[in-house]
C-alpha positions as CSV (number, residue, x, y, z in Angstrom):
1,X,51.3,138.0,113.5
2,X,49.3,140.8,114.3
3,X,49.3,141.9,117.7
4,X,52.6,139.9,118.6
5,X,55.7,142.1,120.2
6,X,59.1,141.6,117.9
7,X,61.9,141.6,120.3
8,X,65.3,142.5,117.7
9,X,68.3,140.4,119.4
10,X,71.3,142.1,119.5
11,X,74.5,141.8,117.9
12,X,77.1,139.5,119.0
13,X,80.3,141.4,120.6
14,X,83.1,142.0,118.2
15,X,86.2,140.7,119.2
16,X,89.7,141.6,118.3
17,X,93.0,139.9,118.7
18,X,96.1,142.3,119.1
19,X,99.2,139.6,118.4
20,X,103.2,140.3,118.6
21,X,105.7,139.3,120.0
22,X,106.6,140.7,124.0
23,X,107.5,144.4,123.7
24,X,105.6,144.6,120.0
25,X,103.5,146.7,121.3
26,X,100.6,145.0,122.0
27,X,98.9,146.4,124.9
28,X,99.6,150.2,123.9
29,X,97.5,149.7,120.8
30,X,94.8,147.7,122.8
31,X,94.6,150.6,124.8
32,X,94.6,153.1,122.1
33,X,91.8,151.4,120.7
34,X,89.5,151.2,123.8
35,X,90.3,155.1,124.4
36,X,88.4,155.6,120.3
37,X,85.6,153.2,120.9
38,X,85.2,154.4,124.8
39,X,82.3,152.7,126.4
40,X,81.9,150.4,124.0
41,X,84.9,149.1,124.4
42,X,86.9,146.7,127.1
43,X,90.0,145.2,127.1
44,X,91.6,141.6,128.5
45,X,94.7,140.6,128.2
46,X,95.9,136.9,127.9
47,X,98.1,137.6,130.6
48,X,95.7,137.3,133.5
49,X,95.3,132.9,132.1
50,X,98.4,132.1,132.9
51,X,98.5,129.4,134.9
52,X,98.4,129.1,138.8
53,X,102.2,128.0,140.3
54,X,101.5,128.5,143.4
55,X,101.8,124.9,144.1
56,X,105.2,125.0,143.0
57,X,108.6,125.8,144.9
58,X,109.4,129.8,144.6
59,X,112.5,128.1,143.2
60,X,111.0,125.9,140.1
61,X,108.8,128.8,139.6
62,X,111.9,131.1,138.2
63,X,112.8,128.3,136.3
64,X,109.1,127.5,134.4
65,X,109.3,128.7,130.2
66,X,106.8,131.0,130.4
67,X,107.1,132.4,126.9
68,X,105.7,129.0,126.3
69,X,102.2,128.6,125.2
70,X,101.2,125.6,127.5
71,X,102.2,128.3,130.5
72,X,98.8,129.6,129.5
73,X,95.0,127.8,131.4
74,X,93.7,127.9,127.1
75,X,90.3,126.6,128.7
76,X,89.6,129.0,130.7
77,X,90.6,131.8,128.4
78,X,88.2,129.9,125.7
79,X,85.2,129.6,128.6
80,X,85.5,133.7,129.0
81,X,85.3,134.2,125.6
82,X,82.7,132.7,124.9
83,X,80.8,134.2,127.9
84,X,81.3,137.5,126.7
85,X,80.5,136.7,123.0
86,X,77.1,135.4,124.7
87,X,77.1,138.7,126.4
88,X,77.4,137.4,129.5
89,X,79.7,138.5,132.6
90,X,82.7,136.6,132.5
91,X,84.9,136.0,135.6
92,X,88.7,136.3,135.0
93,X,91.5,135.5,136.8
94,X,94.0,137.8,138.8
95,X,97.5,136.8,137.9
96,X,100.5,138.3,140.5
97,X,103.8,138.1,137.8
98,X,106.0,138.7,141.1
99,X,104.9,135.3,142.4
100,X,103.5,133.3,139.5
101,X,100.4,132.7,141.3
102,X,96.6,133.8,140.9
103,X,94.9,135.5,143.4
104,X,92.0,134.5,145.4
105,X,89.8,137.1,144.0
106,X,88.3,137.3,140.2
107,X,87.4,140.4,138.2
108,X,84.1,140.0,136.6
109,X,84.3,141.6,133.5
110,X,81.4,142.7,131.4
111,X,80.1,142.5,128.1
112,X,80.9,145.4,125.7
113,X,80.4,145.6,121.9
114,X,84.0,145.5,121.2
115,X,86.4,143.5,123.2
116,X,89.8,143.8,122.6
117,X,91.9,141.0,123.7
118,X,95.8,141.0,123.4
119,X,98.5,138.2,123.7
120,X,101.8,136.7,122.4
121,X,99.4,133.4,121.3
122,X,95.8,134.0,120.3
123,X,96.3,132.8,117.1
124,X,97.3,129.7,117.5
125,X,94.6,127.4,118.5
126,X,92.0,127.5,116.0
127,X,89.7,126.7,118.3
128,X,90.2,130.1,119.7
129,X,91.4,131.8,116.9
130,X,87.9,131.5,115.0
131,X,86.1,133.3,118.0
132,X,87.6,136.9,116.8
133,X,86.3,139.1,114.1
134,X,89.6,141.1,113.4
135,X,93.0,139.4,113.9
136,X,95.8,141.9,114.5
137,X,99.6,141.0,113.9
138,X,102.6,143.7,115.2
139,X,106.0,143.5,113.9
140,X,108.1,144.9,116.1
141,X,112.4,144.3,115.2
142,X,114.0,142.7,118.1
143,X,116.4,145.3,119.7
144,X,113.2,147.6,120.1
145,X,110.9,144.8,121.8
146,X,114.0,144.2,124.0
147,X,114.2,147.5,125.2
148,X,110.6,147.8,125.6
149,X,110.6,144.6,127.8
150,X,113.7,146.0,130.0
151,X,111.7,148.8,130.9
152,X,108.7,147.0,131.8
153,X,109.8,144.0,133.5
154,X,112.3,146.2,136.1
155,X,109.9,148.7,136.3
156,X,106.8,147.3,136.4
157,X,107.8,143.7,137.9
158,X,110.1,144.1,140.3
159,X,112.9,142.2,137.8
160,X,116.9,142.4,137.3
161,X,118.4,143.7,134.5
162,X,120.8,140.9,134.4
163,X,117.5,138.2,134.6
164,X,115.3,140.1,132.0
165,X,118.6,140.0,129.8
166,X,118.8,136.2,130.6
167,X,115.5,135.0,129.8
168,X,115.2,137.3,126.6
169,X,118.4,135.5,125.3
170,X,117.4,132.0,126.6
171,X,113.6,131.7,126.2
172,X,112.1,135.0,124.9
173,X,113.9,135.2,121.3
174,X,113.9,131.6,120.5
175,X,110.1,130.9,121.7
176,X,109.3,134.2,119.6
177,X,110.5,132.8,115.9
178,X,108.7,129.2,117.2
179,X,105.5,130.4,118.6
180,X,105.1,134.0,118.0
181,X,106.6,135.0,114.5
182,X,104.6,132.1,112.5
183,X,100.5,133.6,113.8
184,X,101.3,136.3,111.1
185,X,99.8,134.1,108.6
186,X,96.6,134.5,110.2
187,X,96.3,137.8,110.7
188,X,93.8,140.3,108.9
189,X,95.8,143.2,109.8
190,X,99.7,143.3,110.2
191,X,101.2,146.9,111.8
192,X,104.9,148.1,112.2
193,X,105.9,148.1,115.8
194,X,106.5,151.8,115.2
195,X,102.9,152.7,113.9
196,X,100.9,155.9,114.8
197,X,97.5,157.4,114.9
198,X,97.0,156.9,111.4
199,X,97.4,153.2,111.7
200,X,94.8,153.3,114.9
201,X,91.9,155.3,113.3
202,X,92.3,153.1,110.4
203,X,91.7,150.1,112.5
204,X,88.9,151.3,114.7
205,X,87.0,151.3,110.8
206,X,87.9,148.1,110.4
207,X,86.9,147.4,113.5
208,X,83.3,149.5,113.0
209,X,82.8,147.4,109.5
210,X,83.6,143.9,110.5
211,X,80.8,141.1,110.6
């Protein structure tokens, strides 16, 4: 039609899921990614969808499974998603892992054409799992993603040796081979907890040629 403006819509983000178990490695390579695509690129973690405890007792709180999946608000991570594969702002919660509880405040997060989201279960649901364009699965051996988790959770989270030690042994490993270990099936991609920049710039092409 002669005369009439054609307005090209643009592309859908791409979104990748980066899946392992705790200590696998997950957020280093989600962060190694966003550092090649730069500002085309943002990150979320599942992490910040835990669910709010601040209605329970400081004392059930230390006691909640956490390494569980139903710890995690799955329709409010799904809701974001979706808002940023509209390219729209998404709002996303502010999780405090000293206290279990959200904060007040959200972080609005924007649309980018790649959107790198990593998490112990976004494979799982399929209602979720469907949303991403490249599915990532690390395989990390177990001493290594303990030590990793030591370091983090003492360092980072205010925790005891002796309780990180604890929950690895009690809720960590045997939630891992139940929830974790089995989203391999559904990967596209499956990396060595030890990989490198090879392994990264191969991705980001991956990344680049996925529809």
């Amino acid at each position: 039609m002669e005369g009439k403006k054609i307005i090209l819509k643009e592309p859908a983000p791409k979104l990748v899921a980066i899946v392992g178990g705790s200590g696998a490695g997950k957020t280093f390579l989600a962060h190694a990614l966003k550092r090649q695509f730069g500002k085309d690129a943002a990150v979320l973690s599942l992490d910040d969808f835990y669910r709010d405890r601040s209605h329970v007792g400081e004392d059930r709180r230390s006691k909640i499974n956490f390494d569980d999946p139903r710890a995690i608000d799955w329709d409010c991570l799904e809701t974001t998603l979706k808002q940023l594969i509209a390219r729209k702002p998404a709002q996303v919660p502010c999780y405090d892992f000293k206290t279990h509880c959200r904060g007040t405040e959200q972080k609005v997060m924007a649309a980018k054409p790649v959107i790198i989201v990593d998490g112990l279960w976004l494979l799982r649901r399929p209602s979720i799992r469907k949303l991403f364009n490249v599915k990532v699965f690390i395989e990390c051996a177990t001493p290594l993603r303990f030590q990793r988790r030591m370091r983090r959770d003492v360092d980072e989270r205010g925790r005891t040796e002796d309780s990180v030690c604890e929950q690895f042994i009690e809720t960590v490993a045997p939630m891992h081979k139940k929830f974790v270990q089995p989203q391999a099936k559904w990967a596209d991609v499956v990396l060595s907890g030890t990989f490198g920049e090879p392994e990264v710039k191969a991705l980001v092409k991956r990344i680049a040629e996925s529809q």
